[in-house]
C-alpha positions as CSV (number, residue, x, y, z in Angstrom):
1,X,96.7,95.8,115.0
2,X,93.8,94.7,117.0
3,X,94.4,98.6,118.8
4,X,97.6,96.7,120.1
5,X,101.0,98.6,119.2
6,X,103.2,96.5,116.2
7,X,106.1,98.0,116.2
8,X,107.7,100.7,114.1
9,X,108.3,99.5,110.5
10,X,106.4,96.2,111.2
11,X,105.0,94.6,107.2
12,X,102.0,95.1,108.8
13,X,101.3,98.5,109.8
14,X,100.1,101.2,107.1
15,X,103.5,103.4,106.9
16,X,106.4,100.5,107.3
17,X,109.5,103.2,106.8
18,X,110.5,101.2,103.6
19,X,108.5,103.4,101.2
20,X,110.9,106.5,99.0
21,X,107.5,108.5,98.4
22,X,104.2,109.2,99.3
23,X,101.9,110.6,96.9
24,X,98.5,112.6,97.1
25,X,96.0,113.5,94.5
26,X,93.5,116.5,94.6
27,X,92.4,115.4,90.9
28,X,89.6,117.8,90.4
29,X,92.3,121.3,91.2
30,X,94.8,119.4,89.4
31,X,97.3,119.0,92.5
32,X,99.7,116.6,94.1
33,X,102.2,116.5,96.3
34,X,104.8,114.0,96.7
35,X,106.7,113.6,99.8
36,X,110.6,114.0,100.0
37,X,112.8,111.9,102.2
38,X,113.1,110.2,105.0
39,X,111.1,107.8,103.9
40,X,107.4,109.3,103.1
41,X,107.5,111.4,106.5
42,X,109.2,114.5,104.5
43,X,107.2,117.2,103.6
44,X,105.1,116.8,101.0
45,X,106.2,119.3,97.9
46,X,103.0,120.4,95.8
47,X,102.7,120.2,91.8
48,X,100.3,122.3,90.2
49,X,99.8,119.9,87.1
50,X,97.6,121.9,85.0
51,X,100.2,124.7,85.1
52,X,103.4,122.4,84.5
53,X,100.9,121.0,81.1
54,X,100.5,124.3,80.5
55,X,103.7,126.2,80.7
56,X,106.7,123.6,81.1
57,X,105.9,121.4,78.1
58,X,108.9,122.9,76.5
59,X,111.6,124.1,78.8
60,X,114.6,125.1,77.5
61,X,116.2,125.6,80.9
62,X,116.0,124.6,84.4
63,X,112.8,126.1,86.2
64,X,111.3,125.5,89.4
65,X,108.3,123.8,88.8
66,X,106.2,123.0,92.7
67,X,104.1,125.5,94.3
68,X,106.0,126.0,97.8
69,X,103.5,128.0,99.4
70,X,101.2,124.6,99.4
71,X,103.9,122.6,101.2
72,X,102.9,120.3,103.9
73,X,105.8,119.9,106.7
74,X,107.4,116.9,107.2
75,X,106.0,114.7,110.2
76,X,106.9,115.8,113.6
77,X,107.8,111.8,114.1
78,X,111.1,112.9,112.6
79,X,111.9,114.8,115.5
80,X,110.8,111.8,118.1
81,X,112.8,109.6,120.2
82,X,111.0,106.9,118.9
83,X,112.2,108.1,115.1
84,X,115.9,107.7,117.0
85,X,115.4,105.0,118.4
86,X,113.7,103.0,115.1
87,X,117.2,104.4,113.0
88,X,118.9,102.5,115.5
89,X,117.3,99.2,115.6
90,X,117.3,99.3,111.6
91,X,121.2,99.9,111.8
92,X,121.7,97.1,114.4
93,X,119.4,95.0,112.5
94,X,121.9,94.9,109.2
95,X,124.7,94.1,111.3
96,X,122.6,91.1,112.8
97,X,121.7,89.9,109.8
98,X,125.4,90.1,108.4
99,X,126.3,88.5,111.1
100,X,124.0,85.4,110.7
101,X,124.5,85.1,107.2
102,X,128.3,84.2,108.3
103,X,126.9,81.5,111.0
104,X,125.2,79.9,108.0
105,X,126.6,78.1,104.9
């Protein structure tokens, strides 16, 4: 914010880690992908929707349906020490909380 650094998962910054997808739309080839977990930094699995209107409308058994060879990877800010360190801070954070919410009655 104001090209100053806010912190990872701040309510404030674009991508706060508290999302479960991300999803991307190429409406006119009928694609999009929707990211897997960790949050919306998986990789982002691809859906060919024309094809699954086309030819999954009536499954009778389990089929995979995404179009693996137009996977994004995850982000590489999964492998990061900062990714580490953010786990951390979001597991010490709970316990803080907990622990306050005993202080106060």
């Amino acid at each position: 914010m104001n090209d100053k650094n806010i912190g990872l998962g701040n309510e404030k910054s674009l991508n706060q880690l508290i999302a479960h997808h991300g999803v991307i739309f190429k409406p006119k080839d009928g694609l999009m992908w929707v990211s897997a977990n960790p949050f919306q930094c998986g990789k982002m699995v691809c859906y060919d929707i024309n094809k699954i209107f086309k030819e999954c409308s009536n499954l009778a058994e389990a089929k995979e349906i995404c179009e693996p060879e137009r996977t994004i990877p995850e982000d590489p800010f999964l492998k990061t020490q900062a990714y580490q360190n953010f786990l951390a801070f979001k597991g010490l954070k709970h316990i803080f909380n907990l622990s306050l919410s005993s202080w106060c009655y």
